[in-house]
N, C-alpha and C positions, 0 to 999 in steps of 0.2 A: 300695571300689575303683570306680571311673569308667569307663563306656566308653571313654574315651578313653587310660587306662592297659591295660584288655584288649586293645585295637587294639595298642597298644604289645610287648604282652608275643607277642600273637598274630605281628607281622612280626619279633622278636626269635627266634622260632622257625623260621619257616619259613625264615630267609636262614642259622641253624646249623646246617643239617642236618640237626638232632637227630631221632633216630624217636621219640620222648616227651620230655614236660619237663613238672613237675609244680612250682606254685608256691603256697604258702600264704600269707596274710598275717594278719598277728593287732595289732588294734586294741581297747585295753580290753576286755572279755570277748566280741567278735564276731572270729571266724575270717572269711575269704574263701579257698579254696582253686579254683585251675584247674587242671586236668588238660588237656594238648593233646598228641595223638596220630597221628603221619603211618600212613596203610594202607599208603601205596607203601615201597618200597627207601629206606630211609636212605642220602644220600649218609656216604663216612666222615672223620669230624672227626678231628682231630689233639687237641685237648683240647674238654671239654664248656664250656658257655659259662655262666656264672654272673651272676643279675642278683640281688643284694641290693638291699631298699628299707628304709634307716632309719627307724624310727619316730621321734616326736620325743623328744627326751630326757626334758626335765621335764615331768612330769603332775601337775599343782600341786596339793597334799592342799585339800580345803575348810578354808579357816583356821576359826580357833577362837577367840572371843572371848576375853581375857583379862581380869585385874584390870588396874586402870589403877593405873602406877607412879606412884611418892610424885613429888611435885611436885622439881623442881629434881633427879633421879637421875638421872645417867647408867645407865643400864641398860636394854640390850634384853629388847623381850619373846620371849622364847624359845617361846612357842606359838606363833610364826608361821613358824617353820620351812615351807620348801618343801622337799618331799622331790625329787632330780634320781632318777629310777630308769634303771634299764636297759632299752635298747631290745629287747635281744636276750640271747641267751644264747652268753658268750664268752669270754676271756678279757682281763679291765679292767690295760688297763697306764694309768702315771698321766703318762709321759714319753713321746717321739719315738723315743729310744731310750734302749740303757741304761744311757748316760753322759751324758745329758741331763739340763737340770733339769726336774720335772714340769709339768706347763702349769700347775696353781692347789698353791694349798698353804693352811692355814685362814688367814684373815685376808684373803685374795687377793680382790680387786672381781672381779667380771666380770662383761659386759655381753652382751648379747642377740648371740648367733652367735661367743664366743668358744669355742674347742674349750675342753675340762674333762678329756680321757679319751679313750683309742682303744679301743674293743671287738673284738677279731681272732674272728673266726666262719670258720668252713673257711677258713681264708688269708687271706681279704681283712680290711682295715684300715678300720675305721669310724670316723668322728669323730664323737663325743659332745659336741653343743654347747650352750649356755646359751640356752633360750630366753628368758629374762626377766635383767633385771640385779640384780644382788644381792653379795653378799659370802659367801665360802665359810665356813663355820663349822664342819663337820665333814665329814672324808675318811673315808664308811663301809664301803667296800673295799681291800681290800692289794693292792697291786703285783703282775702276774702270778697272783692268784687267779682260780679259776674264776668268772663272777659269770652268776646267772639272769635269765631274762626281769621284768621289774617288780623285781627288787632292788633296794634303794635302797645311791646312789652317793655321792650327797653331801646335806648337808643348808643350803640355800640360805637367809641371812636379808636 
């Protein structure tokens, strides 16, 4: 986290009211947590003000050298799967809603910033989006399941 996002997070407080607001962020195995606290009289807020900060989707596994396919074979090499994980911990819907068709489905391209997934964490609606282009090859969570921080979502070739 950047001075320039704690600036951020510090005026996103002080104009809520709020008498505390406690914000953690988690990148690969490093936490960043703020704690900001008013001594005076909390004005009173009608609802608490929530800032969620997406991480990025795909966190690309270190590929993996493979054998080299027979000459003239159609056939991918399947060790170079990109695993797309979770940002957060939430619940992974695969569609808009839930009479929609899902954004990807296996076989589906997608290209660098298309949505893949919405993760819902306390209420709000995250978009899960591709950061690299590829082809979906496997949907590794169900519709509506609960899904953890780093679980893998889909498996990108």
């Amino acid at each position: 986290m950047d001075k320039k996002q704690v600036r951020e997070y510090i005026k996103l407080f002080q104009e809520s009211g709020l008498s505390k607001m406690e914000i953690a962020e988690t990148c690969g195995e490093e936490t960043f947590s703020l704690k900001l606290e008013n001594g005076g009289a909390a004005a009173p807020v009608a609802a608490p003000v929530q800032y969620v900060q997406t991480l990025p989707a795909a966190m690309p596994a270190a590929q993996q050298d493979a054998e080299p396919a027979a000459e003239g074979a159609d056939v991918k090499d399947y060790n170079r799967y990109r695993d797309v994980k979770s940002p957060m911990v939430g619940i992974f819907y695969a569609s808009p809603s839930p009479d929609a068709e899902p954004f990807v489905k296996v076989g589906s391209k997608v290209k660098k910033g298309d949505t893949l997934c919405i993760i819902e964490a306390m209420k709000l609606m995250n978009d899960v989006m591709a950061e690299e282009d590829g082809e979906i090859v496997e949907i590794c969570a169900e519709n509506g399941s609960l899904v953890e921080f780093g679980q893998i979502l889909f498996k990108l070739f």
